[in-house]
N, C-alpha and C positions, 0 to 999 in steps of 0.2 A: 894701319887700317886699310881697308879693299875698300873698293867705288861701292856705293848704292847698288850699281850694276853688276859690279861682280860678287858682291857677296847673295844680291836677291837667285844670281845664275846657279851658284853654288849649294846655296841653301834648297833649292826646287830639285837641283840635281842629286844631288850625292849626300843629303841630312845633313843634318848640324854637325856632327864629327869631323867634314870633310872642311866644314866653312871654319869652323874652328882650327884646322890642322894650318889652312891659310892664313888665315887673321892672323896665327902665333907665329907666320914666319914661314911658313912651307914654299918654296919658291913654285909659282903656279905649272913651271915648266916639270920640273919634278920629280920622282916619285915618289909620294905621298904613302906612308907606313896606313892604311885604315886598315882595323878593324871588319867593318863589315860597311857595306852600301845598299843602301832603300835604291828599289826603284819603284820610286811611289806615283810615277803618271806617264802615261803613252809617249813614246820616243824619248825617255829620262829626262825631261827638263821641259820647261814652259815654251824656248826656243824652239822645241822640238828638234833637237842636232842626232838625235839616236846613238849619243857617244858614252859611253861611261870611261870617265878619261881616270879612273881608278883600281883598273883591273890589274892586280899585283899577280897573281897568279898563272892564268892565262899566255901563252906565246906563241906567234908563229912557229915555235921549235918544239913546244911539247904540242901540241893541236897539231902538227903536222906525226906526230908519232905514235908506235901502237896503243900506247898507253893511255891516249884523249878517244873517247865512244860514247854509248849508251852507257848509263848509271843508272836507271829507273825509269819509270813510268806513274802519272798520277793519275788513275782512269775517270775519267769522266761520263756526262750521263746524257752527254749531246754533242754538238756541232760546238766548237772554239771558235771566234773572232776577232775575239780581243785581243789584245797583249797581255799576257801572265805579267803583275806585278807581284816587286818582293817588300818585305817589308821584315824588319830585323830586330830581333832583342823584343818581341812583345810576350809580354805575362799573359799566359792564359788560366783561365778560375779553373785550379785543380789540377793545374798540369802542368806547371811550370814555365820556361820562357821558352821561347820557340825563334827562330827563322822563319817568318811564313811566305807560299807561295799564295796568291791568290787571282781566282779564276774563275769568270760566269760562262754559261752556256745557252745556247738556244734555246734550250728547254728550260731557261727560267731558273736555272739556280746558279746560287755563288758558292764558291769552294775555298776551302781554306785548307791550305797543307800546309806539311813538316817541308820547308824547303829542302832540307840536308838530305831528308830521305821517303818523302813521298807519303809518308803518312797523313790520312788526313783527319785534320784536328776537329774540322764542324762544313756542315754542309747546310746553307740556307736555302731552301725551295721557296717562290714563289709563284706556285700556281697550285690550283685547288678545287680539283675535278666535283666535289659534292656543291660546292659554289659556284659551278660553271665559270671557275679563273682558270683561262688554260692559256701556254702561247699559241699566239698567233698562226693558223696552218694555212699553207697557201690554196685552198680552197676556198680563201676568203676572199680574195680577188684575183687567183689561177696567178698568182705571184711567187715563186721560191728565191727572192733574192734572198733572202737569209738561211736557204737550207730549206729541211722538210718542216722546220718551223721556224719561227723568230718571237727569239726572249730578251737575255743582256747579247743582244749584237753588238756594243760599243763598249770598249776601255774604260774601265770604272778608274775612279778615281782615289787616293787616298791622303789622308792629311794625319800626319805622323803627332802636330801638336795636339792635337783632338783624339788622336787613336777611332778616324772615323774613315769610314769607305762611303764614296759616293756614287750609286750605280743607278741605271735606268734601266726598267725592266720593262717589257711589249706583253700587253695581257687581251685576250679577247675575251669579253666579260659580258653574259647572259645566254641567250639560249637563240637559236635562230628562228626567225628571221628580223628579230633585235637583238642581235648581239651584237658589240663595236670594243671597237681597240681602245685602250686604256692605255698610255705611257704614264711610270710612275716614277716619281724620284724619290729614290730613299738613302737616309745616313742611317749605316749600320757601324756596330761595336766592331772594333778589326778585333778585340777580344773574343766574342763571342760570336758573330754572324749579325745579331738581332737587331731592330729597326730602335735606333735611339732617339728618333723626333716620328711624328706622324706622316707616313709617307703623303707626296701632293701627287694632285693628277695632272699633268703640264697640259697647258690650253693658257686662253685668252684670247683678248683681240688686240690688232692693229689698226690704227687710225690711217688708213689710206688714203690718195689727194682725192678718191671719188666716194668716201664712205670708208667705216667699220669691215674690216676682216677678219673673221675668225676662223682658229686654228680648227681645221678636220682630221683627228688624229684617225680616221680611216682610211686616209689616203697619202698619210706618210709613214716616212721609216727614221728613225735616232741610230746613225751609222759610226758617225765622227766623233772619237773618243772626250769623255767631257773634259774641260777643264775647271781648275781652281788657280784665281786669281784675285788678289786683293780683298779677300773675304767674302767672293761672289764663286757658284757652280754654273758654268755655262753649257748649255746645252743644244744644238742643233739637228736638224732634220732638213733629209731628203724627202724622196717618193719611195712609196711601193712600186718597181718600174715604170716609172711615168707614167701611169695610168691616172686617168681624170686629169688632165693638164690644167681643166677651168677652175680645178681645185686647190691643184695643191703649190704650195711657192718652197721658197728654201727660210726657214723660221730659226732664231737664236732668240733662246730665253735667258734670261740672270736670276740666277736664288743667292738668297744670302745662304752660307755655307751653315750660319747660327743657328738659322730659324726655318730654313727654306721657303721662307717668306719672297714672294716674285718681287723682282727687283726693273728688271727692263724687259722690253720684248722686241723685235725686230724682227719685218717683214724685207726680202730682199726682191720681189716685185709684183710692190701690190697695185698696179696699174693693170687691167686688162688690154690686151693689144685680140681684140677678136676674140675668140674664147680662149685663149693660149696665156699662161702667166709662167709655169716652170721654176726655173730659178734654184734645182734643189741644192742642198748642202750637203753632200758625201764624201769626198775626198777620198772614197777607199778603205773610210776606217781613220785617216791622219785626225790628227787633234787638232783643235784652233789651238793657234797660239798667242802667246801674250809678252809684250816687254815689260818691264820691272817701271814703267808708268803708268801700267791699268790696261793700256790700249790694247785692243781683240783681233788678229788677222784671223783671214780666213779666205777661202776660192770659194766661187760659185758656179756651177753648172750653167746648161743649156736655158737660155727664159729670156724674158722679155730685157732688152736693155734701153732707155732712152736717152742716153746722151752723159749719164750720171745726176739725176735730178733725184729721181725717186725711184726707178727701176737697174736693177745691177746683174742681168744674166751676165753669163761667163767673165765674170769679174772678180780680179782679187781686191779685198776690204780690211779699211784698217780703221777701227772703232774705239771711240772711248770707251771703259766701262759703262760707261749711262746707253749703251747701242741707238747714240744719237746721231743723227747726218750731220749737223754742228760739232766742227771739230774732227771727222772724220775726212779719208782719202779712201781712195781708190783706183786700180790700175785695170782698164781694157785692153784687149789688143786691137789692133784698127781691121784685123780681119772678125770681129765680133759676130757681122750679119752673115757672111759667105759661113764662118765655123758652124752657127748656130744651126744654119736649113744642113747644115752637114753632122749634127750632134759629136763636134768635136769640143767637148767640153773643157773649158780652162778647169772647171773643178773637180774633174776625174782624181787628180793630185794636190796632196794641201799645201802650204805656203808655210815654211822653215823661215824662222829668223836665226841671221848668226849671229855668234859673238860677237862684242866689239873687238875691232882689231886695230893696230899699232903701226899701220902700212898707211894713215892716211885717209883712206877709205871711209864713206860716212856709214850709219851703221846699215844693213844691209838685209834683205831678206833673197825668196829665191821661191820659184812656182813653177809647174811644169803641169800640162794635159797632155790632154787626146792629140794634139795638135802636134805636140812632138819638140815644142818650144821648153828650152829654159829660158824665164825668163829674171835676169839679176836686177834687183831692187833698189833705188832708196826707200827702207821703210819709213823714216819722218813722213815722205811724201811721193806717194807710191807711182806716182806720174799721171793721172788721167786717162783721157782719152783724145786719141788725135786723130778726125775723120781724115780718110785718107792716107794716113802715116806720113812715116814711118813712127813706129810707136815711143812713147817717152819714155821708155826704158835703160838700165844705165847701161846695159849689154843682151843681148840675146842669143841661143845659140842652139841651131836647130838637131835636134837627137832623134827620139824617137818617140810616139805616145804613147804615154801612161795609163795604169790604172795604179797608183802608187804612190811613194812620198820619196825623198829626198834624205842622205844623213850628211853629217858633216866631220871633218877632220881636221884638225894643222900639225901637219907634220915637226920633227925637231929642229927643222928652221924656223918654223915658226908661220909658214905657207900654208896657208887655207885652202880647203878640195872639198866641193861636193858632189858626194856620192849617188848616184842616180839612175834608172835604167831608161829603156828605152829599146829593145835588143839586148845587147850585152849591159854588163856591171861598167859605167863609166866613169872616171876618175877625172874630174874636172876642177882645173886650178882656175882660184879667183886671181886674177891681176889687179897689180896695184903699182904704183900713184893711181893709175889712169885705170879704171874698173873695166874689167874684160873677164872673158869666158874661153877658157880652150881647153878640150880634152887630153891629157897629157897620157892615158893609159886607160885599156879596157883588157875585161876577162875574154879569153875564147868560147866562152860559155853565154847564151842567152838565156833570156829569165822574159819570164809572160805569165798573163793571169788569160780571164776567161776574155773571148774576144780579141785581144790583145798584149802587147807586153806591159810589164808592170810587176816589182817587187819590192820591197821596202828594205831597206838594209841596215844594220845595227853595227857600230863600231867598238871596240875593246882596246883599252893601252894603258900602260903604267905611267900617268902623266903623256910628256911630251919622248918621254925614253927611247930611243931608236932599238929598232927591233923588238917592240913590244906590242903594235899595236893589228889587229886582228880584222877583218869585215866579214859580217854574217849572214846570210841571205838564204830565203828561200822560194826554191824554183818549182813554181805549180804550171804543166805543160794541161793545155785541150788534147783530148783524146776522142773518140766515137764515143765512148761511156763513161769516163772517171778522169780524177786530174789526178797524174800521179804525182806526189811532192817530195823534192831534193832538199834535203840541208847543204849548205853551200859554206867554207870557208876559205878566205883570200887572203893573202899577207896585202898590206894596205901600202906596203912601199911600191911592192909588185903584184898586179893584179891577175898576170902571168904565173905567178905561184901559187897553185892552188893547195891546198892544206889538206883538206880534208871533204868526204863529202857521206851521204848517206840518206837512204830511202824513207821516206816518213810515212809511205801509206798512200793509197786514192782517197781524194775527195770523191763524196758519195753523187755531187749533184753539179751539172756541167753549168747551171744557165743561175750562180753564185759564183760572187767574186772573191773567194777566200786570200783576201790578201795578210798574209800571213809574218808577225814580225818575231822576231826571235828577240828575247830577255837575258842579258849577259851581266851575272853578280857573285862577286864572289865565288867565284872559282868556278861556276857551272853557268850551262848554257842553260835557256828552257824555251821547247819550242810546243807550242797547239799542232794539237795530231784531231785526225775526225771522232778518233775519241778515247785520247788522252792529252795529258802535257808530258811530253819526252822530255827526261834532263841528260844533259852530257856532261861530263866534267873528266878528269884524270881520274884514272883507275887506283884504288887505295895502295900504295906503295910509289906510286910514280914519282919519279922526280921532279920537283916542279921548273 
């Protein structure tokens, strides 16, 4: 029988086939015979590690050869931001079972394909011009962080025992000069598309130390992919580029997954300092995460911070389910106040928890901003704040700043490495007894988003098997008009080896941060294009 811990890691990662395959004996090192793998939530697992440590197919040796390319295209009817998840083996009414790929867009709809081959089985719009629902156009406050509009901007979610998808969609609803944004969260049938409980309109208040706060959803944005955790949909918001600061804070809601009945809600700083509050929650797109005890991390942006009472700018948070301060930690850096008048935001980057590991080590998380810091964690107790410093941190190790997220890896020894940019693709080993940080290997290749550097990177391996295990990354360069986008792949022993690479298109709009994560399942790759999902995989006859 597996820990609590590692069958809840299992089970969130790679379906029950894979947890099963362990339970009966599959040694966790490995390679694991499956069938097929779900990647049913943002960075494949609640950890958010971005590894699918089950890829049989895939290998630094066919991926580097002519036979690994384009397979298809799934077209799309807007801007991609999310990560394509997959989801395997579902019956659909009248058409048999399917592999699906699934995929919202700016413009408000969710897509459902034939994973294998791109055919698409149903297509959900929500937005609906005779009733003035349309997404969001940046003429509504001279804002395009989401593109020339904003709809499902964030990683929907899926729950394979329900066969339900949980996505948030951005609506601006009535006619001007009353019209206002709407975020709605809906469970839809992954069978059909269609809405299977009553969609809700997310809002409420928080109880602040100076008064009631309530949610403005016209002057935020839903960026950071949702999660499902312990029968709860969590959901977060930033800004519409920090416009209105005396408005808007960084907000986490809880629904029950059942009923989408509101469960918690959390203000990250509801104290005014002047007119200035901030605070927001983006991370790029990264999902909060969660350990297989309930509890929610998550980074925070630029905003007010006091001390850790009640205000948490540029703070990483680690919360019960209940998104109580009781019970909860949190980690600052002691350059909090110098970053903030510098909008170097700790929560440009989200906050990865890793595996437990077997080195000693207690269990561990991992954060990185604008600042250019990694910062390595205990998550039990994520250290504080220490005026002055040096920070309570259990290592730090200065790289370069993000707009981005972090993957993870352990090699066939069994050596832990998180993946990270900053500049180049960095390969950094965790040490152990003693917790330290050092970079042991980088790509000659840099990688950057809008502003900045910043790329998110997704891992591939058969198990723990030597010479199987893959890194994928995609490089969006600034240009005077468009961001041209690379697919990127790297042997993960050698980061000096490059595999393979290839052109994905401009981004349409320079002052969006498309940070972009590639989905690796079952033999294909699948990446968001400006307007489609590319899949790659071996060419039919290849040898795998």
């Amino acid at each position: 029988m597996i820990s609590t811990e590692g069958e809840s890691l299992v089970k969130r990662s790679f379906g029950l086939a894979a947890a099963v395959a362990l339970v009966c004996g599959t040694a966790a090192g490995a390679a694991a015979s499956i069938a097929s793998i779900d990647v049913d939530t943002y960075h494949n697992d609640n950890y958010r590690t971005g590894w699918n440590e089950h890829e049989s197919t895939l290998t630094p040796a066919n991926v580097a050869s002519p036979s690994f390319g384009l397979l298809f295209s799934a077209p799309t009817d807007g801007l991609v931001y999310g990560q394509p998840l997959i989801a395997t083996n579902v019956t659909i009414p009248g058409a048999g079972v399917h592999d699906l790929l699934i995929t919202g867009t700016e413009n408000d709809t969710l897509f459902a394909y034939d994973a294998a081959t791109g055919t698409r089985i149903w297509r959900a719009p929500f937005v609906n011009a005779a009733t003035h629902v349309l997404p969001l156009p940046p003429s509504f406050n001279g804002c395009d962080a989401g593109g020339p509009e904003s709809g499902l901007l964030s990683t929907p979610e899926i729950d394979r025992s329900t066969n339900r998808i949980y996505a948030v969609t951005t609506n601006l609803v009535g006619v001007a000069p009353n019209a206002h944004v709407h975020f709605r969260l809906h469970a839809l049938s992954l069978e059909t598309g269609r809405d299977l409980l009553q969609p809700v309109d997310i809002g409420g208040t928080f109880a602040g130390p100076k008064g009631p706060l309530t949610f403005d959803a016209d002057v935020q944005m839903q960026r950071p992919a949702l999660l499902e955790s312990q029968g709860n949909i969590y959901v977060a918001f930033g800004s519409q580029c920090d416009f209105s600061g005396n408005l808007y804070h960084g907000w986490v809601f809880s629904y029950a997954a059942a009923t989408l009945k509101n469960q918690a809600i959390f203000n990250t700083t509801p104290t005014p300092e002047g007119t200035a509050y901030y605070g927001g929650i983006w991370m790029s797109g990264y999902g909060l995460a969660a350990d297989p005890g309930g509890y929610v991390y998550f980074a925070v942006g630029n905003g007010v911070f006091d001390g850790g009472q009640h205000d948490f700018g540029m703070s990483v948070m680690r919360m019960p389910s209940t998104l109580s301060l009781a019970g909860s930690s949190f980690f600052t850096p002691y350059t909090v106040f110098s970053d903030n008048g510098e909008d170097s935001d700790t929560g440009s980057g989200g906050a990865m928890l890793l595996p437990p590991q077997k080195t000693g080590l207690p269990d561990l998380a991992v954060a990185q901003g604008k600042d250019g810091v990694l910062f390595l964690l205990n998550r039990n107790a994520l250290g504080g704040f220490v005026s002055g410093g040096p920070d309570n941190a259990l290592a730090e190790l200065s790289l370069g700043g993000v707009w981005a997220g972090p993957a993870y890896w352990s090699d066939p020894a069994g050596h832990p490495y998180i993946f990270t940019t900053g500049g180049p693709l960095y390969k950094v080993l965790v040490g152990a007894p003693a917790p330290s940080l050092r970079v042991v290997d980088q790509t000659p290749v840099g990688f950057y988003s809008v502003g900045g550097n910043g790329s998110t990177p997704s891992i591939s391996s058969n198990g723990n098997v030597a010479g199987t295990a893959v890194v994928w990354i995609v490089r969006t360069l600034v240009t005077c008009c468009a961001l041209p986008m690379t697919l990127y792949a790297f042997d993960a022993a050698d980061l000096h080896h490059q595999l393979f690479s290839t052109s994905l298109g401009n981004w349409p709009t320079q002052d969006s941060h498309p940070t972009i994560v590639p989905t690796i399942a079952n033999g294909k790759v699948y990446v968001a294009t400006p307007n489609s999902i590319e899949v790659f995989g071996l060419k039919q006859g290849a040898s795998k």
